[in-house]
N, C-alpha and C positions, 0 to 999 in steps of 0.2 A: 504493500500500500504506500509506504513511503517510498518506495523506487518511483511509482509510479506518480508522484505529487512531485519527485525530485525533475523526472523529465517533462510533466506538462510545464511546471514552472521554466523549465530552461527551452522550449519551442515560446512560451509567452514574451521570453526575454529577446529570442531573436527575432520572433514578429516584432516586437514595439522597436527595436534597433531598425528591422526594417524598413517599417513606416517612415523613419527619421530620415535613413537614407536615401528613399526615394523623394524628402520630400527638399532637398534640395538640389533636384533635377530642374525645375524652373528656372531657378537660382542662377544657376552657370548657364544654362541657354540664352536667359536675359542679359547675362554678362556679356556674350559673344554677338560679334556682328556678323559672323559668317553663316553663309546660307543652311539652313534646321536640318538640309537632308545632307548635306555635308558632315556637318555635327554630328549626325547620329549613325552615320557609316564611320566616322573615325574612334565614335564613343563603342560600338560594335568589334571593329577591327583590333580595336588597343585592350580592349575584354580579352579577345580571343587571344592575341600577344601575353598579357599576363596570363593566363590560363596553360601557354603552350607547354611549359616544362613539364607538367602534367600528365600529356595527351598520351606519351608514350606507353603510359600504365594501364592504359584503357584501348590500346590498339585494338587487341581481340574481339571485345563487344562490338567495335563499330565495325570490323571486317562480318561478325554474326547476324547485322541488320537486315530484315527481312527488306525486298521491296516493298512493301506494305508500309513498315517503317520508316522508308526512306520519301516517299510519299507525303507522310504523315510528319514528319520533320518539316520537307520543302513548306507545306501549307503551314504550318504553326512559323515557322521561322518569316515567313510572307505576311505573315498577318501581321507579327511583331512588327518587322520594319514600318510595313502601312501605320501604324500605332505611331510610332515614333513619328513619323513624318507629318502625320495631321494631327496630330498632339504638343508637338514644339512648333510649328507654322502657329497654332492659336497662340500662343504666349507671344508672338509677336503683335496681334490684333488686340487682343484683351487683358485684363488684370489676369497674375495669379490667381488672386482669390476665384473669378467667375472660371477659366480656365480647369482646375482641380476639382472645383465644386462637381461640375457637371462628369467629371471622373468616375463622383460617388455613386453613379448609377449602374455602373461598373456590376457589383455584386448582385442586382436583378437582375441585369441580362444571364451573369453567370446561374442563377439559382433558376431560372425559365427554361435555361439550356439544358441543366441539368435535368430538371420536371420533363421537358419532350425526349431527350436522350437518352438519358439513364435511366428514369422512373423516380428519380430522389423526390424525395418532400421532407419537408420543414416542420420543427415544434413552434412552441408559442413564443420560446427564450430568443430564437434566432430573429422572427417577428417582430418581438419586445425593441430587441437589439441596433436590427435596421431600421428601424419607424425612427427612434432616438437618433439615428445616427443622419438618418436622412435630414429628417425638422433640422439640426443644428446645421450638416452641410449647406441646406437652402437660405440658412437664415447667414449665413459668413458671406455668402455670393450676393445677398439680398442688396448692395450699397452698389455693387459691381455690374451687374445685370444690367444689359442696356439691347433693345428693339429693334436699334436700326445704326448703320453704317460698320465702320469696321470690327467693331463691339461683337457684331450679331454673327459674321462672317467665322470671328473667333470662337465666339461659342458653338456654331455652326461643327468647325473642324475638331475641336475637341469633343463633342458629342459622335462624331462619326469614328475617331480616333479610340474612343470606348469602346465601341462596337466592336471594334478591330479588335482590340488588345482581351476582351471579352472571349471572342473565338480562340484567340491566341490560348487562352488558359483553357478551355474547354478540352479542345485539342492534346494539351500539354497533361493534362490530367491521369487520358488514355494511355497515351505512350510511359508515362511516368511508372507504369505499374509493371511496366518488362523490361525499363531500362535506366541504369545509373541516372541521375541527378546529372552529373557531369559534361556525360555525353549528350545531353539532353539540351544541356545551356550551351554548349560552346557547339552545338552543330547548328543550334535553332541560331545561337547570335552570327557564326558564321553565314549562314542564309539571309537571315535579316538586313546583316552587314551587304553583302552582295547584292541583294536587291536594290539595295538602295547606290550603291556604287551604277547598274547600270541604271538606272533615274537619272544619277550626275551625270553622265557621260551622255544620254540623250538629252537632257537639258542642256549640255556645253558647259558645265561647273568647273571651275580648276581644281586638279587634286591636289595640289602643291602651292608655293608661296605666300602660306600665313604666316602670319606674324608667332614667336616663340611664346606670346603671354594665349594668342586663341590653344594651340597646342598642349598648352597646361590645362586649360580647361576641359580640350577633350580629353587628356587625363585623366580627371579629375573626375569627369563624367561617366568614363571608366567603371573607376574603383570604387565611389560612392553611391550614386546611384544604382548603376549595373551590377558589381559584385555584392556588394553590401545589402541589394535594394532587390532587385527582379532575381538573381542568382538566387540569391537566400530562400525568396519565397517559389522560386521553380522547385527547389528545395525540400523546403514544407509542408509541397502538396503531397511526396510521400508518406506522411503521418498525418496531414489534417484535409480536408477536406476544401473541395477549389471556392466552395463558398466563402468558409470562412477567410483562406487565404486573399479572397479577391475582396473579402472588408476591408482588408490593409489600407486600401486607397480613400476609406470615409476617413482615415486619420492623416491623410497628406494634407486636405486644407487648412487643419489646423497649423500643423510644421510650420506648411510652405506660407502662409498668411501671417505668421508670427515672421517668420526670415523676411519672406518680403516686405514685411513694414520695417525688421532694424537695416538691412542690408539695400532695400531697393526704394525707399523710404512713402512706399504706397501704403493710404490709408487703412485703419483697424480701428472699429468702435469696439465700447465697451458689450452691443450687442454680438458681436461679432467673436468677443473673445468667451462671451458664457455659453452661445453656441459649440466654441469651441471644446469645452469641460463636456458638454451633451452628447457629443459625436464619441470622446473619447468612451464616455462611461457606455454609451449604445454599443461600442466594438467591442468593451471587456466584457460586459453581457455573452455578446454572442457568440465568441470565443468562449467565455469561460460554462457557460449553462447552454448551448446549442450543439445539438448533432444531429447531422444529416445521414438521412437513414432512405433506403430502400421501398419503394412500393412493389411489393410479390406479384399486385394481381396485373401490375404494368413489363414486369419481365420475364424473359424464361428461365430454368436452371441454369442455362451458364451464364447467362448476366448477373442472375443472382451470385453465383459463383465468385464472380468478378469484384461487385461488389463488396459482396462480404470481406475480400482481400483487402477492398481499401479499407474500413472500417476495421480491421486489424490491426494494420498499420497505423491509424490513429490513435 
C-alpha cells in the first residue's frame, strides 16, 4: 500500500513538473522573431540531437516495428508537427492567456475520442475535475478574448492546433502499449520535425543564418518544453491514462499567464489569478479521485483485453 502511494505521488510530481515545462513554450516563441514552423523543426531536430546517444540501446525494437507501427508513428508524428505549427503561429496573433486557454479543450476532444474509440467513460471525480478546470481556464482568457481581426485569426489556429495535438495523443496512446516511451518520442518528434522541415522548404524559409541568441532559444525549446514537457507526458501515458495526461494542459494557462505577465509584461487581474487556484485544484481532482475505465457492452474480448492492460499499468 505504501509502495503504491510512494509511486502515485512520484507520477503526480512529474505531471505538475510537467505542466510547468510546457508552460513556458509561449515564453520562448514570443521571444523569437523567426518564423513558428522554423522554431518548431529546430525545437524537434535538437530533441532528437539530445536524445541521440541513446538511440543505440533501443536499435532492436525499432528494426521489430510492425508496418502497422510505422504507419501509426508517421500519423501521430504528422499530427504533432501540424500542432506545433498552428499552435505557435497563434501566439503571434493573440495573448498567451486566450492562446493556452482555448488549449484546455484539449482533454474533451481527448475523453470523446476515447468514448467513440475505445468504449472508455468517465466517473463523477473526473467531471467534478474538468467542469472546475474548464470555469477557471474561460475565466483567465475572459480579459483576452476578442471577435474580430487578428485576435480571432489566433484563437482560430490555436483551437485547430488542439484538435491536432488531441489526435496526436489519441494515437500515441495505442502505440504506447507495445512500445518503449522512447522510441515512441524520438521517432514521432523525428516525423514531426521532418514535416515540418519540408513546409520550410516549400515555403522558401532559410534553414540557416540566425542569429546565436534565436539558437539558444531553440534550445531551450528543446529541453524545457519538449523533454521536460510533451517527452515526460508521452511518458505517463504508460501508467495513467491519455485523459488524464491530456488535463496537463488546463494547468498551462495558469504557468504561462503568470510568466507572461512577469516576463512579457501582459496583463493579469486578480480574477484571473483565482481562476487560476480553480483550474489547479479541478486537475488535482481529476488526477487524484478519477479513473477511466472501460464500457464491456461497447467492446469485444480483445479490446477489453487491451484495455484492461492499460489500467494495469496505471
Amino acid at each position: 500500500m505504501n509502495s503504491n502511494a510512494k509511486l502515485s505521488a512520484k507520477y503526480e510530481i512529474l505531471y505538475i513538473i510537467g505542466i510547468i515545462a510546457i508552460s513556458f513554450s509561449s515564453i520562448f516563441v514570443r521571444w523569437s522573431s523567426v518564423d513558428v514552423s522554423v522554431i518548431a523543426m529546430y525545437r524537434l531536430y535538437l530533441t532528437n540531437l539530445l536524445m541521440l546517444p541513446l538511440l543505440w540501446k533501443y536499435r532492436g525494437e525499432i528494426f521489430r516495428l510492425s508496418a502497422k507501427q510505422w504507419a501509426q508513428l508517421l500519423f501521430s508524428g504528422c499530427m504533432l508537427g501540424l500542432h506545433f505549427l498552428l499552435w505557435m503561429q497563434s501566439l503571434r496573433l493573440t495573448t498567451v492567456a486566450s492562446s493556452t486557454v482555448i488549449l484546455t479543450l484539449e482533454p474533451i476532444l481527448v475523453m470523446v475520442g476515447s468514448f467513440f474509440l475505445f468504449g472508455a467513460k468517465i466517473n463523477k471525480a473526473m467531471m467534478v475535475g474538468i467542469g472546475m478546470a474548464l470555469i477557471g481556464s474561460i475565466a483567465i482568457g475572459s480579459g483576452d478574448f476578442s471577435l474580430s481581426g487578428q485576435a480571432a485569426a489566433g484563437d482560430l489556429l490555436s483551437l485547430l492546433g488542439t484538435i491536432a495535438v488531441a489526435i496526436h495523443m489519441l494515437a500515441g496512446k495505442q502505440l504506447l502499449k507495445h512500445i518503449s516511451a522512447f522510441v515512441y518520442n524520438f521517432l514521432v518528434f523525428a516525423v514531426a520535425a521532418t514535416s515540418l522541415a519540408v513546409y520550410n522548404a516549400i515555403c522558401g524559409l532559410p534553414f540557416t543564418g540566425y542569429a546565436p541568441r534565436e539558437w539558444g532559444i531553440f534550445l531551450l525549446l528543446a529541453i524545457v518544453p519538449t523533454l521536460f514537457g510533451h517527452y515526460l507526458f508521452n511518458w505517463l501515458m504508460k501508467y495513467l491514462s491519455a485523459s488524464a495526461v491530456s488535463m496537463a494542459v488546463l494547468g498551462e494557462p495558469v504557468f504561462a499567464s503568470l510568466l507572461a505577465w512577469l516576463l512579457l509584461k501582459e496583463s493579469l487581474s486578480a480574477l484571473q489569478l483565482s481562476a487560476g487556484a480553480l483550474i489547479l485544484c479541478g486537475v488535482w481532482i481529476f488526477i487524484r479521485y478519477g479513473k477511466e475505465t472501460t464500457n464491456p457492452e461497447r467492446k469485444s474480448p480483445k479490446s477489453l483485453s487491451a484495455a484492461g492492460d492499460g489500467r494495469k499499468a496505471g
